[in-house]
TIDRENTOR-289189 format. One record per atom (N, C-alpha, C): y, z, x; residue in three letters; residue number from 1; atom name. Coordinates in steps of 0.02 Angstrom, whole numbers, plus 50000, padded with zeros to 5 digits. Atoms other than C-alpha are relative to their C-alpha. Example, Ala and Ser with C-alpha at 12.3 -4.5 7.8 and 13.67 -1.06 7.14 Angstrom:
2
+-------+-------+-------+------+-----+------+
:     Y :     Z :     X : rest :  nr : atom :
+-------+-------+-------+------+-----+------+
: 49941 : 50000 : 50045 :  ALA :   1 :    N :
: 49775 : 50390 : 50615 :  ALA :   1 :   CA :
: 50060 : 50000 : 50045 :  ALA :   1 :    C :
: 49941 : 49997 : 49958 :  SER :   2 :    N :
: 49947 : 50357 : 50684 :  SER :   2 :   CA :
: 50055 : 50037 : 49961 :  SER :   2 :    C :
+-------+-------+-------+------+-----+------+
REM end
This chain:
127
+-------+-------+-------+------+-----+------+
:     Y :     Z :     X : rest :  nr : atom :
+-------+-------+-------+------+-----+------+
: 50009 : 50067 : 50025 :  UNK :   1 :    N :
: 55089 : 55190 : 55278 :  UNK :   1 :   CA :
: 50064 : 49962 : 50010 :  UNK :   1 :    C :
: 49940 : 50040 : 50015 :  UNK :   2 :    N :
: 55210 : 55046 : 55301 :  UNK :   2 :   CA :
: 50001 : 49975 : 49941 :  UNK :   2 :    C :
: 49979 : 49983 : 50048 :  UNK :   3 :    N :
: 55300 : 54998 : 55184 :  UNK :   3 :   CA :
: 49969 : 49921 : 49973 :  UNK :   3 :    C :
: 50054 : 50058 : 49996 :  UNK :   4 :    N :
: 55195 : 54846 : 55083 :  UNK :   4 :   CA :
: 50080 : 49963 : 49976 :  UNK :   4 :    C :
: 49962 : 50051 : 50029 :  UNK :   5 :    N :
: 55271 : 54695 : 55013 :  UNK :   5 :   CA :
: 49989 : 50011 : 49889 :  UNK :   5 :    C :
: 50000 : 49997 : 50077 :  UNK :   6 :    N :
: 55312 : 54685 : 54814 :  UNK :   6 :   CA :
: 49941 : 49956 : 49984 :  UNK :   6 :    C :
: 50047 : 50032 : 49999 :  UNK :   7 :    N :
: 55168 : 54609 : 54735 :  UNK :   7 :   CA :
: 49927 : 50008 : 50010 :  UNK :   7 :    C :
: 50060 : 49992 : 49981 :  UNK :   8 :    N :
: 55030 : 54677 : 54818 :  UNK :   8 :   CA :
: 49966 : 50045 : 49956 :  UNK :   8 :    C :
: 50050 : 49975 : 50071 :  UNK :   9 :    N :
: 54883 : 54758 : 54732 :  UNK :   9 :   CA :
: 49965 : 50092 : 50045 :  UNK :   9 :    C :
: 50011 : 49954 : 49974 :  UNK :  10 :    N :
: 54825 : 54937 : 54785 :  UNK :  10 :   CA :
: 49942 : 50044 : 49966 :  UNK :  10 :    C :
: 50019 : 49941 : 50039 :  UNK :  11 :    N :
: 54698 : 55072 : 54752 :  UNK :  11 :   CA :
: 50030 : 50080 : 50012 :  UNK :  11 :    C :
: 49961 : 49941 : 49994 :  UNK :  12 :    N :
: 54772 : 55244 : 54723 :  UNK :  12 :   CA :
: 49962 : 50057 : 49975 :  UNK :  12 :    C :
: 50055 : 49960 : 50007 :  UNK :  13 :    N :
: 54667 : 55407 : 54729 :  UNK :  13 :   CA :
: 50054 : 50070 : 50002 :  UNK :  13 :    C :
: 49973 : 49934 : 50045 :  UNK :  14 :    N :
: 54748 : 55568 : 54637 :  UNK :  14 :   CA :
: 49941 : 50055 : 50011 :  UNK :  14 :    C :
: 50073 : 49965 : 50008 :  UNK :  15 :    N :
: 54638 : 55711 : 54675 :  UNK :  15 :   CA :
: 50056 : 50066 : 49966 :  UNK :  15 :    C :
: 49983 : 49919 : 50002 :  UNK :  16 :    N :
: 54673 : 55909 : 54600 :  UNK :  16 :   CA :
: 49972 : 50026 : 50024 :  UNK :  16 :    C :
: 50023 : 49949 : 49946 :  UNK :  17 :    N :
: 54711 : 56030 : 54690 :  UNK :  17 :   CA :
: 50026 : 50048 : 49972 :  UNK :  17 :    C :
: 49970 : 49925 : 50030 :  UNK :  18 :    N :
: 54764 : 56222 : 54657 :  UNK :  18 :   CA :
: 50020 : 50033 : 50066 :  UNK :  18 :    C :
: 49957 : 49961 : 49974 :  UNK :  19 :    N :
: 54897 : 56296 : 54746 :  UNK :  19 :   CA :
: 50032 : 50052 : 49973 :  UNK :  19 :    C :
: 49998 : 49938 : 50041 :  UNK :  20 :    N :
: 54916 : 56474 : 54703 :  UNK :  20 :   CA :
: 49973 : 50014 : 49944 :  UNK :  20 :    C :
: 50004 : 49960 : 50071 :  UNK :  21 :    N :
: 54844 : 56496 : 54539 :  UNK :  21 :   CA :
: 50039 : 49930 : 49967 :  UNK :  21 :    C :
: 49969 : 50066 : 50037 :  UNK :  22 :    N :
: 54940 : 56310 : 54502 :  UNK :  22 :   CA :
: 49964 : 49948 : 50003 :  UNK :  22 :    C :
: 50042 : 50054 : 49988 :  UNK :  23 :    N :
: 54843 : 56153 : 54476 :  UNK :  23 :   CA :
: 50042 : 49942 : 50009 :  UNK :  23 :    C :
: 49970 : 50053 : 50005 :  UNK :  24 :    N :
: 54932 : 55997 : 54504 :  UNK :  24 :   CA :
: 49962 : 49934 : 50022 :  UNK :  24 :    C :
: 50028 : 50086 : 49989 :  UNK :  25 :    N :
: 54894 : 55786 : 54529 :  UNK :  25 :   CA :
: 50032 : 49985 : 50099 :  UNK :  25 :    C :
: 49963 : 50009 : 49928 :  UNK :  26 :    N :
: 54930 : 55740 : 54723 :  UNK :  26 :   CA :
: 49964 : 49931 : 50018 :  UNK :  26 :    C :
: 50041 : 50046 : 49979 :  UNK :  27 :    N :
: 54911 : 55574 : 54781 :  UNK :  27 :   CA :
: 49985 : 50005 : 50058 :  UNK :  27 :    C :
: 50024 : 49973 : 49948 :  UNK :  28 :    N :
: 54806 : 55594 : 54918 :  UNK :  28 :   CA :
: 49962 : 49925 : 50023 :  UNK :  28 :    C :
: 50024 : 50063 : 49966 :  UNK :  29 :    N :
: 54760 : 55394 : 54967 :  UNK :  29 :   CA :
: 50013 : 49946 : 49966 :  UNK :  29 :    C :
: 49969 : 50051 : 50043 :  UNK :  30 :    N :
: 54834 : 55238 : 54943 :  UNK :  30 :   CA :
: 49972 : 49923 : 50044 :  UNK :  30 :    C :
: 50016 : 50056 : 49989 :  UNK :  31 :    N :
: 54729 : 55095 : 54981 :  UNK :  31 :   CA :
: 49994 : 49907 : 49987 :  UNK :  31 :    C :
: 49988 : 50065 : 50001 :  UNK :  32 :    N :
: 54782 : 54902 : 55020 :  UNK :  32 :   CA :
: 49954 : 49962 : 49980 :  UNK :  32 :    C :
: 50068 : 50040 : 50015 :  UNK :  33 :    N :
: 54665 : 54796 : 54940 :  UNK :  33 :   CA :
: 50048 : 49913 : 50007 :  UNK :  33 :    C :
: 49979 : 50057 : 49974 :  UNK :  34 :    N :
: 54684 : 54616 : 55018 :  UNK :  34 :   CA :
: 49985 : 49948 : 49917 :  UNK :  34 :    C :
: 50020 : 50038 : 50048 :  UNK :  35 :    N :
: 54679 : 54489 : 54880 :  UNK :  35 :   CA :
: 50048 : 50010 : 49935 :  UNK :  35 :    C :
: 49949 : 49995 : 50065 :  UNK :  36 :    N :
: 54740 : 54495 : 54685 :  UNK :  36 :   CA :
: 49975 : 50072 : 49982 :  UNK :  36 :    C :
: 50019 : 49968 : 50039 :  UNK :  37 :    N :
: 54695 : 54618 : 54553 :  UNK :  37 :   CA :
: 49954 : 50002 : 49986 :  UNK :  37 :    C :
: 50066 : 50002 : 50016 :  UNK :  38 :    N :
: 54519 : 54575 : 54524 :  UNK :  38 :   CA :
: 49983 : 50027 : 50071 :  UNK :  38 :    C :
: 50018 : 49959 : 49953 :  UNK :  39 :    N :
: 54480 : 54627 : 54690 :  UNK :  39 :   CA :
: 50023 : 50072 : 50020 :  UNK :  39 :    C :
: 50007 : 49938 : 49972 :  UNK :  40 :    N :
: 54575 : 54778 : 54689 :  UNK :  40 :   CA :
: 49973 : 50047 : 49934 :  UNK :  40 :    C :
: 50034 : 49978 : 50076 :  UNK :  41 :    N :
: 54478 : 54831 : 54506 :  UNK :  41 :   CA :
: 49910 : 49994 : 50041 :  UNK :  41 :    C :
: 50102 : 50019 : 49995 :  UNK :  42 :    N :
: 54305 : 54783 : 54616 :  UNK :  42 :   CA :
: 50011 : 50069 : 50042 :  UNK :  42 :    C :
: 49996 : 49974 : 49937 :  UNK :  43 :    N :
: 54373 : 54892 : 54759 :  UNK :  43 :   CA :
: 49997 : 50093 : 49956 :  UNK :  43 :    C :
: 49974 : 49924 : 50038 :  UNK :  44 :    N :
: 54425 : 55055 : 54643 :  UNK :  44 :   CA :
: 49944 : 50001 : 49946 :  UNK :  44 :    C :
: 50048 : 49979 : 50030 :  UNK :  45 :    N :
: 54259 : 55035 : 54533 :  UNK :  45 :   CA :
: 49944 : 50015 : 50051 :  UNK :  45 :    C :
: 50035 : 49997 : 49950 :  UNK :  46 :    N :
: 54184 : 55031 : 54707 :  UNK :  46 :   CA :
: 49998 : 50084 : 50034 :  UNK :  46 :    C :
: 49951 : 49937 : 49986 :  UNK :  47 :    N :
: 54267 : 55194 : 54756 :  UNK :  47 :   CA :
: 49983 : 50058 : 49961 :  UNK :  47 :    C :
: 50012 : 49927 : 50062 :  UNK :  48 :    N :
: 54229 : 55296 : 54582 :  UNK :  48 :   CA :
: 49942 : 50003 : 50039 :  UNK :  48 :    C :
: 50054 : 49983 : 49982 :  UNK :  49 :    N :
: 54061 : 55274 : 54628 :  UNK :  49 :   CA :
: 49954 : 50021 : 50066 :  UNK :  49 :    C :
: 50027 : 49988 : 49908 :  UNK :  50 :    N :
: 54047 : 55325 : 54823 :  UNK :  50 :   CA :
: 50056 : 50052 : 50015 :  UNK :  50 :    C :
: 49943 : 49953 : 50003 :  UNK :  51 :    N :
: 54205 : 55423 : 54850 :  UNK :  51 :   CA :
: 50009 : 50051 : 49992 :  UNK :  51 :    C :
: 49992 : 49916 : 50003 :  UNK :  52 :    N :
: 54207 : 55626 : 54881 :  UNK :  52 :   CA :
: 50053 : 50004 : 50051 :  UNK :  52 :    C :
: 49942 : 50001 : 49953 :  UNK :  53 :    N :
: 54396 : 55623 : 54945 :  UNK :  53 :   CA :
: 49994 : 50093 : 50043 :  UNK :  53 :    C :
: 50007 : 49960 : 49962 :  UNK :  54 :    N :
: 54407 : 55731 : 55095 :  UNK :  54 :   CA :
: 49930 : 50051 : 50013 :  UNK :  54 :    C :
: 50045 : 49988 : 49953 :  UNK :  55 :    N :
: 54231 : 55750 : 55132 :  UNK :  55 :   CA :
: 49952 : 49930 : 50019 :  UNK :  55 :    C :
: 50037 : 50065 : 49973 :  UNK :  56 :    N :
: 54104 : 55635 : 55230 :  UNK :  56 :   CA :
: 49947 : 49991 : 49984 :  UNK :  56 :    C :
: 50062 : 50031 : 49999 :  UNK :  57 :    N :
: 53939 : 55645 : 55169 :  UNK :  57 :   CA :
: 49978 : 50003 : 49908 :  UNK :  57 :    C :
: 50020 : 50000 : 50110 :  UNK :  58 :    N :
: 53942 : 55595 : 54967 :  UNK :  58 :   CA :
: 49943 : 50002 : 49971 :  UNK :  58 :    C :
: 50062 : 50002 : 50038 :  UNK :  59 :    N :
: 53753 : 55602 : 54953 :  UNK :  59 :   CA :
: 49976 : 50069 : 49993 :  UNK :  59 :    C :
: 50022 : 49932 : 49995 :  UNK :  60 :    N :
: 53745 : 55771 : 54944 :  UNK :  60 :   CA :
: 50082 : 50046 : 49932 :  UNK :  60 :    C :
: 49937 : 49979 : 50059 :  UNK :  61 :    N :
: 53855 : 55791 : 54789 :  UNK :  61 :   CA :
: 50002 : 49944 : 49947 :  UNK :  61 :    C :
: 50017 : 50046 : 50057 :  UNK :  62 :    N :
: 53832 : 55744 : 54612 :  UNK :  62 :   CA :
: 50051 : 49951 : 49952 :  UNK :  62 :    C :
: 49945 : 50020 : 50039 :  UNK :  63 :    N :
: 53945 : 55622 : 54504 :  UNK :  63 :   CA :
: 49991 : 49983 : 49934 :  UNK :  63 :    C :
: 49970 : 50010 : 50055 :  UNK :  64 :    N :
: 54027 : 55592 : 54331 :  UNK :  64 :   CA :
: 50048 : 49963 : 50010 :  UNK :  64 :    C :
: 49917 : 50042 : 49969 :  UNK :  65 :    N :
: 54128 : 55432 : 54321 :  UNK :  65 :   CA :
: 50027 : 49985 : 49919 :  UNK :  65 :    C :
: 49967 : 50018 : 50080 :  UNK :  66 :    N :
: 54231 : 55404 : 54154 :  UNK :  66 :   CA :
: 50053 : 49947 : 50014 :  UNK :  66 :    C :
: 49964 : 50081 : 49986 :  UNK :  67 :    N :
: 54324 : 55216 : 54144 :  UNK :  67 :   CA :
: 50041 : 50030 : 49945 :  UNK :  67 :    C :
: 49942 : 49956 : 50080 :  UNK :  68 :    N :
: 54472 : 55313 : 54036 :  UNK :  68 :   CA :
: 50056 : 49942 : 49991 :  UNK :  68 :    C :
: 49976 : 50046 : 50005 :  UNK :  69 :    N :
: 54550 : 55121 : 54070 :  UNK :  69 :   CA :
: 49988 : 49965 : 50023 :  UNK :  69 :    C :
: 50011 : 50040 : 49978 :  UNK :  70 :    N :
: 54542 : 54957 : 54105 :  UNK :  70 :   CA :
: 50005 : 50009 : 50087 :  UNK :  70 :    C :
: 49972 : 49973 : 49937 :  UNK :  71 :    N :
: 54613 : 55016 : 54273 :  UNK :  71 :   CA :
: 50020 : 50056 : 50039 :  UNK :  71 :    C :
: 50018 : 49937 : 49976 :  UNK :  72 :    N :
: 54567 : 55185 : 54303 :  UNK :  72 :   CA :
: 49949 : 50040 : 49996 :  UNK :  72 :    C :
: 50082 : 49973 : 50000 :  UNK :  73 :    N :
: 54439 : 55291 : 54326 :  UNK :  73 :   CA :
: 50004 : 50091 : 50005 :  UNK :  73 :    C :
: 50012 : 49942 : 49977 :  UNK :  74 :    N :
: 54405 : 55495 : 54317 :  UNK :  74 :   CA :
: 49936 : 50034 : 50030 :  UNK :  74 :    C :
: 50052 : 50019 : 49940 :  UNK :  75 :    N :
: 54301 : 55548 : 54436 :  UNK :  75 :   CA :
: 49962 : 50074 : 49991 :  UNK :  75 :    C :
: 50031 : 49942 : 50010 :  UNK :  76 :    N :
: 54195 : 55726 : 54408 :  UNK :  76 :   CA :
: 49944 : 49989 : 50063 :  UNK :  76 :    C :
: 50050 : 49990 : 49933 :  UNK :  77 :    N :
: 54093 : 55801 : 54588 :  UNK :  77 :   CA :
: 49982 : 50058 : 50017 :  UNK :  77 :    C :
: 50042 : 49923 : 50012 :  UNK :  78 :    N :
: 53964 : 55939 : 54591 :  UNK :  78 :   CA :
: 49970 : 50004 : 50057 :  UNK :  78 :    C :
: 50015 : 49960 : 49940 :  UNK :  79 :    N :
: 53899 : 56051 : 54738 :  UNK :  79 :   CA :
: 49953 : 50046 : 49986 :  UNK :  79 :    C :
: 50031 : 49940 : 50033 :  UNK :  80 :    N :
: 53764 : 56145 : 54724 :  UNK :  80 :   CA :
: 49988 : 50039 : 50079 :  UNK :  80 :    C :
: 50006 : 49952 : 49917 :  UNK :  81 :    N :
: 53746 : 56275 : 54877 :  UNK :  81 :   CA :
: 49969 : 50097 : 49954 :  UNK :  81 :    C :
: 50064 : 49937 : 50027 :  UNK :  82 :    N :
: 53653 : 56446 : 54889 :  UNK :  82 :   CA :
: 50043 : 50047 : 50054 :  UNK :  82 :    C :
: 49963 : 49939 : 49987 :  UNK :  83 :    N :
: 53771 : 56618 : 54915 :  UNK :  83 :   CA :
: 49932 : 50053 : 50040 :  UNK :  83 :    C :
: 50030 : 49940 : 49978 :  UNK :  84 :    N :
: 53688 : 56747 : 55044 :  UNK :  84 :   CA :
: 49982 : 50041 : 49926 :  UNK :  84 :    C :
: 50000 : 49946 : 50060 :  UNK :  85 :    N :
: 53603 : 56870 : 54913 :  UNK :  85 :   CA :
: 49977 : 50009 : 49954 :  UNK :  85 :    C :
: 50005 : 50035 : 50067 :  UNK :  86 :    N :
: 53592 : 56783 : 54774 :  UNK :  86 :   CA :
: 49922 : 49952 : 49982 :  UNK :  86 :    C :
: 50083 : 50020 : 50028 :  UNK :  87 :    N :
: 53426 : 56716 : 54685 :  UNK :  87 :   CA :
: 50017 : 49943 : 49965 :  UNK :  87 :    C :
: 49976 : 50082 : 50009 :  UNK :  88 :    N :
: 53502 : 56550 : 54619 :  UNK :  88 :   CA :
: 50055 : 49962 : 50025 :  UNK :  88 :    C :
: 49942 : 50038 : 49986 :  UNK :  89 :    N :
: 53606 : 56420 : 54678 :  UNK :  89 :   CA :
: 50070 : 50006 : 49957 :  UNK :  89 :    C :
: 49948 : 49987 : 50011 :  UNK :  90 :    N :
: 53774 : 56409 : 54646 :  UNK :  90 :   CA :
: 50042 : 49925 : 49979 :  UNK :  90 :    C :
: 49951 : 50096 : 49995 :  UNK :  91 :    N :
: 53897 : 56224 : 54591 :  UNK :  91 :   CA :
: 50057 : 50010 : 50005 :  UNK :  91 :    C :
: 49911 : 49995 : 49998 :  UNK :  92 :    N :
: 54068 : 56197 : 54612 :  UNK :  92 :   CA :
: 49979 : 49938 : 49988 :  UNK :  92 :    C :
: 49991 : 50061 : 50022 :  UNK :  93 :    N :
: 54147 : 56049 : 54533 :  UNK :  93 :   CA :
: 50071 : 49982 : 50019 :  UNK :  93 :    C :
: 49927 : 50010 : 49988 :  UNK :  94 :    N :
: 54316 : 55945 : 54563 :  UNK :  94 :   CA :
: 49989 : 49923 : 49989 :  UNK :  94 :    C :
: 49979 : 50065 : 50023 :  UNK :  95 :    N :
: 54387 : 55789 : 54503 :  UNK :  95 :   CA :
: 50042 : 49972 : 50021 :  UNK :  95 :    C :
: 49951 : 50021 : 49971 :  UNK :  96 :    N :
: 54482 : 55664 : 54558 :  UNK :  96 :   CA :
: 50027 : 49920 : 49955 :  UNK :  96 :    C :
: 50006 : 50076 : 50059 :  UNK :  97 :    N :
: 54563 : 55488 : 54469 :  UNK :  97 :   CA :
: 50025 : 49939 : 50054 :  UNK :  97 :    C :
: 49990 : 50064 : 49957 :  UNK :  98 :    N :
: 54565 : 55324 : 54551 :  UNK :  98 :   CA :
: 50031 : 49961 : 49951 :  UNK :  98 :    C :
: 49949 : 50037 : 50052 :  UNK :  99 :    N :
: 54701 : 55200 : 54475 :  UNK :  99 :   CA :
: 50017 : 49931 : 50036 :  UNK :  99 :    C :
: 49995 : 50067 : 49932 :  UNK : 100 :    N :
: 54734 : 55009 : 54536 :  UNK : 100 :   CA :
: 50075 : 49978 : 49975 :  UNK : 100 :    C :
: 49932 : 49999 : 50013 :  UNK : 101 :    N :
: 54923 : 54994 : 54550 :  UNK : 101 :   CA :
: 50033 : 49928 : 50023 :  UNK : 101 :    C :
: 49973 : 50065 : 49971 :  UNK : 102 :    N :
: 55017 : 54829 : 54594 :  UNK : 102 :   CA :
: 50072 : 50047 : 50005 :  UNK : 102 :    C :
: 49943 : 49982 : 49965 :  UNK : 103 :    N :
: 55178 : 54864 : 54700 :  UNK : 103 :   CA :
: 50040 : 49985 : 49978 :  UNK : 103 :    C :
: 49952 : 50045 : 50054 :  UNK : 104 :    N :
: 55340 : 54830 : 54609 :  UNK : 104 :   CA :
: 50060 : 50010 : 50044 :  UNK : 104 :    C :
: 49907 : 49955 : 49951 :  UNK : 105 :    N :
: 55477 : 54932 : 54719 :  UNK : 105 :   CA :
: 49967 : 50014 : 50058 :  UNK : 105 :    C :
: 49986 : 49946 : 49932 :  UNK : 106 :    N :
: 55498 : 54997 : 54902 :  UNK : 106 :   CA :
: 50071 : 50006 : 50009 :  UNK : 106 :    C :
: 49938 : 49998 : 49950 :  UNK : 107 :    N :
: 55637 : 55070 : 54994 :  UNK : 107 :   CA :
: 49974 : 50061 : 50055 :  UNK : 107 :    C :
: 49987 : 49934 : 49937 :  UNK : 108 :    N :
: 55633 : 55164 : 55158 :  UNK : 108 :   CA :
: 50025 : 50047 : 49976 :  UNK : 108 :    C :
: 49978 : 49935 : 50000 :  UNK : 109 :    N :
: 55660 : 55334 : 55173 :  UNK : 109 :   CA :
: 50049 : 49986 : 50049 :  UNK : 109 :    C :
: 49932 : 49991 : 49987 :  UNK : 110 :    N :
: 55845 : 55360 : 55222 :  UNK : 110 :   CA :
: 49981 : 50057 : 50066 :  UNK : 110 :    C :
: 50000 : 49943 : 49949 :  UNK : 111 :    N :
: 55833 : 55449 : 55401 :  UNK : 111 :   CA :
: 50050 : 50077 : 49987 :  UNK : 111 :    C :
: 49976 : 49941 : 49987 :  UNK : 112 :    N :
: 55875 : 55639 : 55407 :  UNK : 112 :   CA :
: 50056 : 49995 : 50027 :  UNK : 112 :    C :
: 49943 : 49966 : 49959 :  UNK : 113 :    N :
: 56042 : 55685 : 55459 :  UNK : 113 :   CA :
: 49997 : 50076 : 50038 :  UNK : 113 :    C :
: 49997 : 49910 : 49949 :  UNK : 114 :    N :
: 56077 : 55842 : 55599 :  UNK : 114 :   CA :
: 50025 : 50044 : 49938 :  UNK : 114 :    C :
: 49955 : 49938 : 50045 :  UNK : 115 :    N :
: 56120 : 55992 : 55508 :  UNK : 115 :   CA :
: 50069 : 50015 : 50044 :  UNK : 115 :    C :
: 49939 : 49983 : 49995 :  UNK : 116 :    N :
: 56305 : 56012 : 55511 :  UNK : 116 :   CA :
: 50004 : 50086 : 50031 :  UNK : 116 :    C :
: 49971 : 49947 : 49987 :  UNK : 117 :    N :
: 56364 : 56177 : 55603 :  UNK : 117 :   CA :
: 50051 : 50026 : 49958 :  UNK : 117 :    C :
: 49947 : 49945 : 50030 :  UNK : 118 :    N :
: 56437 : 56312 : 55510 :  UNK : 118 :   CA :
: 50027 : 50065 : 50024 :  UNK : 118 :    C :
: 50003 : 49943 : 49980 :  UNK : 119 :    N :
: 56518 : 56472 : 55528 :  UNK : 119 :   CA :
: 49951 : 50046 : 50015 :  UNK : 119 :    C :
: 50060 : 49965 : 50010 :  UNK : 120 :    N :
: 56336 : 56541 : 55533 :  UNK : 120 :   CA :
: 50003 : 50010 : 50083 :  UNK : 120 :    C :
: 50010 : 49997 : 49923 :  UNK : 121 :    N :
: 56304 : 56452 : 55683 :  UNK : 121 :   CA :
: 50015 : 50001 : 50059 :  UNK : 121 :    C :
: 49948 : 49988 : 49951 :  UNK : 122 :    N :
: 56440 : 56470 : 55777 :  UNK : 122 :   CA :
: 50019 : 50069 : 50023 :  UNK : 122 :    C :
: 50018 : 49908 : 49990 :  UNK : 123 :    N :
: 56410 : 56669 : 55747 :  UNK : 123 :   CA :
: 49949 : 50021 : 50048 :  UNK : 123 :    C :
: 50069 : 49964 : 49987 :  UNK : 124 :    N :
: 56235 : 56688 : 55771 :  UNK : 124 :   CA :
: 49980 : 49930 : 50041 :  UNK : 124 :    C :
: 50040 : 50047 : 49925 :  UNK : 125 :    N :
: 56175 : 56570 : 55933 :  UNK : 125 :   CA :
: 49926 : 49983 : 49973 :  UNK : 125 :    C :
: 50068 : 50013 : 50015 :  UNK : 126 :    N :
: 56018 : 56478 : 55889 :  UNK : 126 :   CA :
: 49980 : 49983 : 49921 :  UNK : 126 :    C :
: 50014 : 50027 : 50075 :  UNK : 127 :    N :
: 56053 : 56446 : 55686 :  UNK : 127 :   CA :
: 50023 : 49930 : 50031 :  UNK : 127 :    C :
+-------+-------+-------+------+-----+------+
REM end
């Protein structure tokens, strides 16, 4: 993403995920909504209700939307699928929160510097 202007209005989509045995918040989409704040509150109630981040076909998966604020939303999405074997279906669920943020700060990311040579690499060829 470039980097926006202060001011602008955004929707922002938080999904959990579990890495190792850890659950954490990751923002995982940060969408420009052209206009003020009322449009980006139409755009992110638009969103709870259509929206299965990182897959493509949302009609095939059930929802739970909770308005936990004027300007956010938690998002609950059920799966039902059928295990080789097995004599009933099966659900998985996962949630995600949509939030409508107005831009207040940017700064670029500060380019990488080379890694400095040390005695390492002046030993061992190729550190």
């Amino acid at each position: 993403m470039s980097s926006g202007s202060v001011g602008q209005w955004y929707v922002l989509v938080e999904a959990n995920e579990s890495h190792g045995g850890d659950s954490t918040w990751d923002l995982t989409d940060k969408v420009h909504v052209e206009g003020g704040r009322e449009e980006a509150l139409s755009r992110a109630q638009e969103m709870s209700l259509s929206l299965v981040p990182g897959r493509s076909d949302p009609e095939k998966y059930g929802r739970t939307v909770f308005r936990t604020s004027e300007t956010s939303w938690l998002v609950e999405v059920t799966h039902s699928f059928w295990y080789d074997g097995f004599d009933r279906p099966s659900t998985l669920s996962s949630h995600f929160r949509i939030s409508v943020a107005e831009l207040v700060a940017t700064k670029e990311t500060p380019p990488a510097e080379p890694r400095k040579k040390g005695w390492v690499s002046r030993v061992i060829p190729g550190r």
